[in-house]
C-alpha positions in Angstrom: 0.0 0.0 0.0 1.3 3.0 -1.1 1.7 6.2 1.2 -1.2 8.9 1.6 -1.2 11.9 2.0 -4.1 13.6 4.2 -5.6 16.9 2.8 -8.9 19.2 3.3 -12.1 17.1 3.6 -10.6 14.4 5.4 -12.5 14.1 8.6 -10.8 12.0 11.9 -12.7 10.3 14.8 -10.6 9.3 18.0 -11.8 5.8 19.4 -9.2 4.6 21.8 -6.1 6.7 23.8 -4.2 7.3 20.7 -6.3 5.6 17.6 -8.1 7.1 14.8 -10.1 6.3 11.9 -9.7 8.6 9.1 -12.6 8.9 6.6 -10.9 10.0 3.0 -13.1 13.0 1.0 -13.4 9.4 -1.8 -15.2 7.8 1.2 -12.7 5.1 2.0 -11.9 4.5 5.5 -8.5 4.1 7.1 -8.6 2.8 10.5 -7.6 1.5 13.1 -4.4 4.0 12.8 -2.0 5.1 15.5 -1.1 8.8 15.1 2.6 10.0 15.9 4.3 13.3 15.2 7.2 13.4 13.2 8.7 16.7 14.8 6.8 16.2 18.1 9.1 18.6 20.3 10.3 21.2 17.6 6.7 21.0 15.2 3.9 19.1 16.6 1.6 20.7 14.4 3.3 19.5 11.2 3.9 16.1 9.6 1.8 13.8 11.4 2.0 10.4 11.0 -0.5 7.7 10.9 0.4 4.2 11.3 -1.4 0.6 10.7 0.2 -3.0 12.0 2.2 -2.9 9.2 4.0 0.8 9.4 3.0 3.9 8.4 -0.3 4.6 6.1 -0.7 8.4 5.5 0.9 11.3 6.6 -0.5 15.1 7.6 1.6 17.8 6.7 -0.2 20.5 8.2 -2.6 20.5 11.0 -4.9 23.4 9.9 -6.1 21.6 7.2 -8.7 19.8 9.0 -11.7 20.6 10.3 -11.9 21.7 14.4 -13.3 17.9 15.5 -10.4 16.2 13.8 -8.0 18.8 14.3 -9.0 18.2 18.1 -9.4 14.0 17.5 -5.4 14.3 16.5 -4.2 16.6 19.2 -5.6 14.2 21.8 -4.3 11.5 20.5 -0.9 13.2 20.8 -1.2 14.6 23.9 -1.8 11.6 25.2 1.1 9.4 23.5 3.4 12.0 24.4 2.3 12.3 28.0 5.2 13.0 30.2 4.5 13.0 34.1 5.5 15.8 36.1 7.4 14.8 39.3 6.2 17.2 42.1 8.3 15.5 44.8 10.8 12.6 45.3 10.2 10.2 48.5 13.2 8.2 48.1 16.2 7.3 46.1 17.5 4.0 46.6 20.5 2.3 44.9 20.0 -1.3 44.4 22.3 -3.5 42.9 23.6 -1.3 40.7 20.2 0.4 39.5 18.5 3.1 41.1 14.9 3.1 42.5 13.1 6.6 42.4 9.8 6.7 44.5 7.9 10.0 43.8 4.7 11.8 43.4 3.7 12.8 39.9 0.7 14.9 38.5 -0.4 12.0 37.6 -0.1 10.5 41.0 2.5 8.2 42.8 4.9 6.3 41.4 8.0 3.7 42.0 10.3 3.3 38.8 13.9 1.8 38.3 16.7 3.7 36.8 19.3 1.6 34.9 22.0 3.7 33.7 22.2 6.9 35.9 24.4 8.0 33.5 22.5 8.1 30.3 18.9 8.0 31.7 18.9 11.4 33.8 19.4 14.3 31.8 19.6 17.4 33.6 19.6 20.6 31.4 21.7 23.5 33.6 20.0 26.6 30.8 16.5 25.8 32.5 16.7 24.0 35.4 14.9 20.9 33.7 15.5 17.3 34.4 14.4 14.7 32.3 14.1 11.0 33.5 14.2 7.7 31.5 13.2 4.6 33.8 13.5 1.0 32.9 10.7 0.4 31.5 11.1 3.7 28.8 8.8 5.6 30.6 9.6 9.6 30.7 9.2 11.8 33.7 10.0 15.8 33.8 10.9 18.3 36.7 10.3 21.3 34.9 11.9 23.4 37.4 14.6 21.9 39.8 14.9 25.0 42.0 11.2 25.0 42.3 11.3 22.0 44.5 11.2 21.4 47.9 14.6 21.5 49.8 13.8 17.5 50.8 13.4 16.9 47.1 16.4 18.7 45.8 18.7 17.2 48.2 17.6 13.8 47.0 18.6 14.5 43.9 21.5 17.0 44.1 23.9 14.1 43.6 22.4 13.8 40.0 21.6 17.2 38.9 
């Protein structure tokens, strides 16, 4: 199947966290599709892509095309792909053979992840104060703001900011 590209008239209906069906202006239906962005940090609103079982099926170069509802449909299913928790505060930091075991409260609520390779999987960005955080299991977690914390919090992590 050959690549397609999304234009005006195409209407998209969210049915699951991050699936679509897209109805083509012909009247043929695509679905179920996964929707990713290409650029999602630097241009979410450009080059989205949407992807079957077997890889990727059409592609949206430009948001504004669409109509509100699927404009809407896609941005949700983004938003919640792309979710990254905000960690509010960090209970504990454990090292455990060798891996480290974070237990913390996120936006999202509480949370107890492993930490492989401190090395590679804690990213701490000195322009902005942000720290980014890659557990075991690939999951992502943010502190937007490390001075913002609490001083319990920051002295936790001070040894890998």
């Amino acid at each position: 199947m050959s690549r397609i590209y999304l234009e005006k008239g195409v209407k998209i209906e969210r049915f699951d966290l991050y699936r679509v069906k897209v109805t083509c202006p012909d009247g043929s239906v695509l679905s179920p599709l996964e929707v990713r962005a290409l650029f999602p940090l630097s241009d979410p609103e450009h080059y989205i892509s949407f992807l079957d079982d077997d890889g990727e099926v059409a592609i949206l170069r430009d948001l504004s095309l669409l109509d509100t509802d699927s404009a809407q449909a896609v941005k949700d299913c983004l938003a919640e792909y792309y979710l990254i928790p905000q960690i509010l505060h960090v209970y504990s930091v454990k090292d455990q053979y060798g891996t480290l075991v974070w237990s913390c409260e996120t936006d999202r609520g509480p949370v107890t992840f492993r930490i492989r390779d401190r090395h590679n999987d804690i990213k701490f960005y000195h322009d902005t104060n942000r720290l980014l955080v890659r557990d075991s299991n690939d999951n992502r977690y943010e502190i937007s703001n490390t001075e913002a914390l609490d001083p319990k919090t920051h002295h936790l992590l001070f040894p890998y900011i």
